[in-house]
C-alpha positions as a Markdown table, in Angstrom:
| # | Residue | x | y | z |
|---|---|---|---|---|
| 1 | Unk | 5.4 | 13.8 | 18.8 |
| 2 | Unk | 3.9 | 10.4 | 18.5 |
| 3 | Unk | 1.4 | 10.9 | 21.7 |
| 4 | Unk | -1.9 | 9.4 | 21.7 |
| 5 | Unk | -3.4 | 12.7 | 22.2 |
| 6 | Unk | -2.6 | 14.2 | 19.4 |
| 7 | Unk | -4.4 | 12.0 | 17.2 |
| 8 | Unk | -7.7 | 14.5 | 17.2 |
| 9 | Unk | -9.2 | 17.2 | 15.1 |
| 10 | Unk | -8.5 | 16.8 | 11.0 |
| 11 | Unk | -6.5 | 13.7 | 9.8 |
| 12 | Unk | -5.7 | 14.4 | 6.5 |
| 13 | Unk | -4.9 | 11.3 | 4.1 |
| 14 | Unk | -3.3 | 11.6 | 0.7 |
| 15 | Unk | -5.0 | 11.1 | -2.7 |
| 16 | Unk | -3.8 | 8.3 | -5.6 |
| 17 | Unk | -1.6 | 10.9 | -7.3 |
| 18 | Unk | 0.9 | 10.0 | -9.6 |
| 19 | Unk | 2.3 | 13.5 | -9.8 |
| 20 | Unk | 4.8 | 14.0 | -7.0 |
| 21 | Unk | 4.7 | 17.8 | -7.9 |
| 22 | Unk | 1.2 | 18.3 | -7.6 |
| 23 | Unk | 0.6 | 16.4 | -4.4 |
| 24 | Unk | 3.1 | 18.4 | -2.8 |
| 25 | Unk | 1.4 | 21.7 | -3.3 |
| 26 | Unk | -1.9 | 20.2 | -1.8 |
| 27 | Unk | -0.2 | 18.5 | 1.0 |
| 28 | Unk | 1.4 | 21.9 | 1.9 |
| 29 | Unk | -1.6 | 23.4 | 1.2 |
| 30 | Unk | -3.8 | 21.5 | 3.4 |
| 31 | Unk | -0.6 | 21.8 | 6.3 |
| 32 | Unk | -1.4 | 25.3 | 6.0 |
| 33 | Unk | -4.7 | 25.1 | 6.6 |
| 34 | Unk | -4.5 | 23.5 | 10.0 |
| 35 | Unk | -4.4 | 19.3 | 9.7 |
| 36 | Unk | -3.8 | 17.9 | 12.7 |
| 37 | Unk | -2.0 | 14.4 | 11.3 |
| 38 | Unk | -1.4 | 13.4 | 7.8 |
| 39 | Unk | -1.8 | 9.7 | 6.4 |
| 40 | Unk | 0.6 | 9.0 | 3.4 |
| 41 | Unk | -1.5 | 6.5 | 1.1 |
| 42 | Unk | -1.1 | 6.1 | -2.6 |
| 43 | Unk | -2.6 | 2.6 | -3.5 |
| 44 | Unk | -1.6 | 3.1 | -7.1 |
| 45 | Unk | 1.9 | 3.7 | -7.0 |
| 46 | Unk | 5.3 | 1.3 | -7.0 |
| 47 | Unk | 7.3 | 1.1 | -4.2 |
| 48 | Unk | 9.8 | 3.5 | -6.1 |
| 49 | Unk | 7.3 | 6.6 | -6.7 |
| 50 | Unk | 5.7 | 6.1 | -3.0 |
| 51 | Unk | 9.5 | 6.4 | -0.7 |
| 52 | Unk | 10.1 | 9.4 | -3.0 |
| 53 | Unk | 6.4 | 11.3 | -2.3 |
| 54 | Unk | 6.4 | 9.7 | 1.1 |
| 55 | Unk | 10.0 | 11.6 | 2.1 |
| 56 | Unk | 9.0 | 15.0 | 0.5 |
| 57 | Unk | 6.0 | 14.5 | 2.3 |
| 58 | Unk | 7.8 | 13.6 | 5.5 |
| 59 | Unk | 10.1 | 16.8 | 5.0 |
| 60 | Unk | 7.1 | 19.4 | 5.0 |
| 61 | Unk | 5.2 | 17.5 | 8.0 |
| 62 | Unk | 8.4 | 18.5 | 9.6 |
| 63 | Unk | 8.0 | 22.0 | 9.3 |
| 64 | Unk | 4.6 | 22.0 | 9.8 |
| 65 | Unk | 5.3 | 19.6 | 13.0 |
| 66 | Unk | 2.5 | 17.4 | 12.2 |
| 67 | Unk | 3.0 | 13.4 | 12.4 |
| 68 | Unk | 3.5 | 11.5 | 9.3 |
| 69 | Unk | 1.9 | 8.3 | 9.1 |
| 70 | Unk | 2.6 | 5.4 | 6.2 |
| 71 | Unk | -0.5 | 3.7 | 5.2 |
| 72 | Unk | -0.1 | -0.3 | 5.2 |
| 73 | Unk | 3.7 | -0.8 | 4.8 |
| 74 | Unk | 6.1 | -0.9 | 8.1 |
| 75 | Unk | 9.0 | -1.1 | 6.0 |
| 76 | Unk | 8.8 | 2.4 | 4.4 |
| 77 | Unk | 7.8 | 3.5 | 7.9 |
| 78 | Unk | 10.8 | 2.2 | 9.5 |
| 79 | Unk | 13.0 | 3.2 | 6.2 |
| 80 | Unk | 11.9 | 7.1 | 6.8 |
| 81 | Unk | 11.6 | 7.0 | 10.1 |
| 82 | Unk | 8.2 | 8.7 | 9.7 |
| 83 | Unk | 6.0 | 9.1 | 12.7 |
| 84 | Unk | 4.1 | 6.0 | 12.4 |
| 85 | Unk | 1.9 | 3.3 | 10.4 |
| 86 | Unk | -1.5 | 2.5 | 9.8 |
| 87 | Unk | -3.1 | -1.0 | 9.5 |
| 88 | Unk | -6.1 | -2.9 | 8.5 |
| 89 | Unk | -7.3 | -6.0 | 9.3 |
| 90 | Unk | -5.0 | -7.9 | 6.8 |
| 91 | Unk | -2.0 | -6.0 | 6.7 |
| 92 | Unk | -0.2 | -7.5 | 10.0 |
| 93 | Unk | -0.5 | -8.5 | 13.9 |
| 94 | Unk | -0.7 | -5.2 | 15.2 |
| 95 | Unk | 1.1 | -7.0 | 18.7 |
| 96 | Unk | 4.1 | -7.6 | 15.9 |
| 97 | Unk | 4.2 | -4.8 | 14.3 |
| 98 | Unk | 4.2 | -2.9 | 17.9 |
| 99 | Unk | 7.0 | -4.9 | 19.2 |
| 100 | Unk | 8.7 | -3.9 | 15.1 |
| 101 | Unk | 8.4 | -0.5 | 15.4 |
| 102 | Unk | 9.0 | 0.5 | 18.9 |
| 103 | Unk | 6.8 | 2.6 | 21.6 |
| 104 | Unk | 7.8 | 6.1 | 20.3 |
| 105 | Unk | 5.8 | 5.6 | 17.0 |
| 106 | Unk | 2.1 | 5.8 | 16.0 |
| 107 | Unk | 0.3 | 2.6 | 16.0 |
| 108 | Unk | -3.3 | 2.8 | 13.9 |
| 109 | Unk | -5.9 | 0.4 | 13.3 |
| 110 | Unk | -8.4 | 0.0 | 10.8 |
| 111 | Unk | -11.8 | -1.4 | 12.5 |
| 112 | Unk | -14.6 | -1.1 | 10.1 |
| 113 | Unk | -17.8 | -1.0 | 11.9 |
| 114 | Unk | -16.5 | -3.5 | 14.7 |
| 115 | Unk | -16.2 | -3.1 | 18.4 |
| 116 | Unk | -14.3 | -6.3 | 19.2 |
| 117 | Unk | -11.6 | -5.1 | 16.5 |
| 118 | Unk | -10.9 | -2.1 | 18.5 |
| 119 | Unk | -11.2 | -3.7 | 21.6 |
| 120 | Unk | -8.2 | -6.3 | 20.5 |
| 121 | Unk | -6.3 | -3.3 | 18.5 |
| 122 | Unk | -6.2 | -1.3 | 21.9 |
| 123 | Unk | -4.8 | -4.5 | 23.7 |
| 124 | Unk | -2.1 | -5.1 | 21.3 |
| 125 | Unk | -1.1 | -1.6 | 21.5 |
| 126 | Unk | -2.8 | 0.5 | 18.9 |
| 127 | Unk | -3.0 | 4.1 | 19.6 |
| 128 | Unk | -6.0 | 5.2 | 17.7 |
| 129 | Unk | -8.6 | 3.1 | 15.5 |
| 130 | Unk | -10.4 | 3.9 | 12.9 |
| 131 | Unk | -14.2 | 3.0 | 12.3 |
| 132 | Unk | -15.6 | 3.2 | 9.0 |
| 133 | Unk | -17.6 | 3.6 | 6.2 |
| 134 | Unk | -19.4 | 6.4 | 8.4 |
| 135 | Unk | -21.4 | 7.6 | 4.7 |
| 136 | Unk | -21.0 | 6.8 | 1.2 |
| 137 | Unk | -17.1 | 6.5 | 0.1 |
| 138 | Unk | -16.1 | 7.1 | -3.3 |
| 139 | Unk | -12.8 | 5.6 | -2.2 |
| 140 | Unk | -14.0 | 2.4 | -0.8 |
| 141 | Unk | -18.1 | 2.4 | -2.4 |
| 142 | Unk | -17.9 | -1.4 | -1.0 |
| 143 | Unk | -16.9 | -0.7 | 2.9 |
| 144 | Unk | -19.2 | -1.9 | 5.2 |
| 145 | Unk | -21.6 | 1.3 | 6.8 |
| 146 | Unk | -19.8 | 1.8 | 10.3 |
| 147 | Unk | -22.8 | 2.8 | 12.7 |
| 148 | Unk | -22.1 | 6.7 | 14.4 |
| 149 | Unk | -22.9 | 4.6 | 17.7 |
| 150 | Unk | -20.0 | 3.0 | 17.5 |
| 151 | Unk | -18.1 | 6.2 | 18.8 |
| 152 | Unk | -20.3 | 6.5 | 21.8 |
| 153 | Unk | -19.1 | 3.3 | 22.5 |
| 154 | Unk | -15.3 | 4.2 | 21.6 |
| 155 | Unk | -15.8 | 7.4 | 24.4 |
| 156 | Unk | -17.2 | 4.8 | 26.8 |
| 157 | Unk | -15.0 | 1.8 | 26.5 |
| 158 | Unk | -11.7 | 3.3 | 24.8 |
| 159 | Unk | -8.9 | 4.1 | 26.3 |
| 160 | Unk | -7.3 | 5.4 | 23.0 |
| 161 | Unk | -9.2 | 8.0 | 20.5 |
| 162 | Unk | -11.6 | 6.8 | 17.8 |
| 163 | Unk | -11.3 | 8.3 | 14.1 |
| 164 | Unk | -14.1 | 8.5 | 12.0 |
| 165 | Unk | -13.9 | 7.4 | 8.3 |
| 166 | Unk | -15.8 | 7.2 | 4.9 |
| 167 | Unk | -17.6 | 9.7 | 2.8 |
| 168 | Unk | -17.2 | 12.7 | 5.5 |
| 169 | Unk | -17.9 | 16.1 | 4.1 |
| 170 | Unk | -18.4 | 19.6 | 5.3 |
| 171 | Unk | -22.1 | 19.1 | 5.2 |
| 172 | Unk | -21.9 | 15.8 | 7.4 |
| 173 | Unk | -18.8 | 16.1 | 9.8 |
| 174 | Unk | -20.6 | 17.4 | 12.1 |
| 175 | Unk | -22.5 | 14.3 | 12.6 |
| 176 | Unk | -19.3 | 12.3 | 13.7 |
| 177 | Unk | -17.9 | 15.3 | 15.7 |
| 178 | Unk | -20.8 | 15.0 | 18.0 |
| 179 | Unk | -21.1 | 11.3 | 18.1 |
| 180 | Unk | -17.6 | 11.0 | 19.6 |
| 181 | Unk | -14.9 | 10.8 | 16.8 |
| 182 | Unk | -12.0 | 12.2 | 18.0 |
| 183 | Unk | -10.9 | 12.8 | 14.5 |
| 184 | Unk | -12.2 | 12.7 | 11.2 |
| 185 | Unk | -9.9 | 11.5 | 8.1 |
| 186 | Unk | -10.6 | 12.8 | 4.8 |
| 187 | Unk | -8.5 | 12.7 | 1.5 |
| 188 | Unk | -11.8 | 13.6 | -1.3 |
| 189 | Unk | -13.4 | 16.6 | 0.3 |
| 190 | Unk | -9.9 | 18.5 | 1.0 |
| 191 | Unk | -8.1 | 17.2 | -1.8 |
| 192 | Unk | -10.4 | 17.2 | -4.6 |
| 193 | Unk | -11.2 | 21.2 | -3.6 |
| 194 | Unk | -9.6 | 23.8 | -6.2 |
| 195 | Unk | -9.1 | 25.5 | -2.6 |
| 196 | Unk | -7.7 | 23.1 | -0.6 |
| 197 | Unk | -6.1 | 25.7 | 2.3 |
| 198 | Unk | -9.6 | 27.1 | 2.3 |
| 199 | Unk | -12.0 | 23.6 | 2.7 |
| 200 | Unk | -9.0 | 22.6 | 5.1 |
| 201 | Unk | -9.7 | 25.6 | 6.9 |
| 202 | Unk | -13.7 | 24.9 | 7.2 |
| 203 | Unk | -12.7 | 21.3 | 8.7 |
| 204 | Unk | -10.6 | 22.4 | 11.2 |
| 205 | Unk | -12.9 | 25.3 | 12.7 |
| 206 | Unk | -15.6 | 22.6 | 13.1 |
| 207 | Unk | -13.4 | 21.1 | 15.8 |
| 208 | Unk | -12.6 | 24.3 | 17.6 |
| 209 | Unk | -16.6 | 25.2 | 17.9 |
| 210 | Unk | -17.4 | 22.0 | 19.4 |
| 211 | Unk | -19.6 | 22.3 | 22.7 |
């Protein structure tokens, strides 16, 4: 499961939700509408409230046979056994955290809008990174702009696939997708959606009619 390839088409990260209930129905929901990876991330919950929504989450990736990743924290990786992690620039040596969590599971790096951080991710054994703000976030309204170039350069240079990050709608998407992203990770423009199967949907058939 934890192949490099697969890290393409709709990575789907989760929303700040305090109700476990709630975030279950959109997660399945958005499973249902075709994401190709899912990011567990809830910034504002205790360590408590994220192992329980991270291992119901875990349990319907299962069924759905789409990779779980843990955002920031090897530990409640490890402690699941989910598919992988996710890191930025502060939260570990990814070298360390490679050699932690073996070669089976997903390695991802956060790079902003720098080359050289991808360049070193990919030598310490990342297997994906992540550039971004590609627009305007409401989640991070302070990230740096990542320049669309950058994926040309990803394609080019990369050995590993490039996600694209920040402020991606429907309308916009299809900016990245032609750039070179390999992904594009979004937790707003599904989540937020009173339809989120539906807008899931919309996402995934922009991959599937690229040229």
């Amino acid at each position: 499961m934890s192949q490099a390839h697969q890290i393409s088409g709709l990575y789907a990260i989760t929303p700040d939700e305090p109700n476990t209930a709630l975030l279950l129905t959109k997660v399945e929901a958005a499973l249902q509408g075709g994401v190709s990876i899912l990011q567990y991330r809830n910034k504002l919950a205790n360590h408590k409230l994220q192992t329980q929504q991270s291992r119901e989450i875990l349990l319907l990736c299962r069924q759905y046979n789409v990779p779980l990743i843990i955002n920031d924290s090897v530990k409640l990786c490890l402690t699941l056994d989910a598919d992988g992690v996710h890191l930025g620039a502060d939260d570990g040596n990814l070298a360390e955290v490679r050699a932690r969590i073996g070669a089976d599971k997903i390695l991802g790096a956060s790079c902003y809008n720098r080359f050289d951080l991808a360049l070193q991710a990919q030598q310490s054994g990342a297997n994906y990174v992540a550039f971004g703000a590609c627009f305007a976030s409401s989640t991070k309204p302070n990230a740096p702009v990542a320049n669309l170039e950058l994926f040309k350069l990803a394609q080019a240079q990369l050995n590993i696939p490039a996600v694209a990050i920040g402020g991606i709608t429907l309308t916009n998407a299809d900016l990245v997708i032609q750039a070179g992203a390999n992904a594009i990770a979004v937790i707003n423009a599904i989540f937020s959606q009173d339809d989120v199967k539906s807008t899931t949907q919309q996402f995934t058939q922009l991959f599937s009619s690229k040229s």
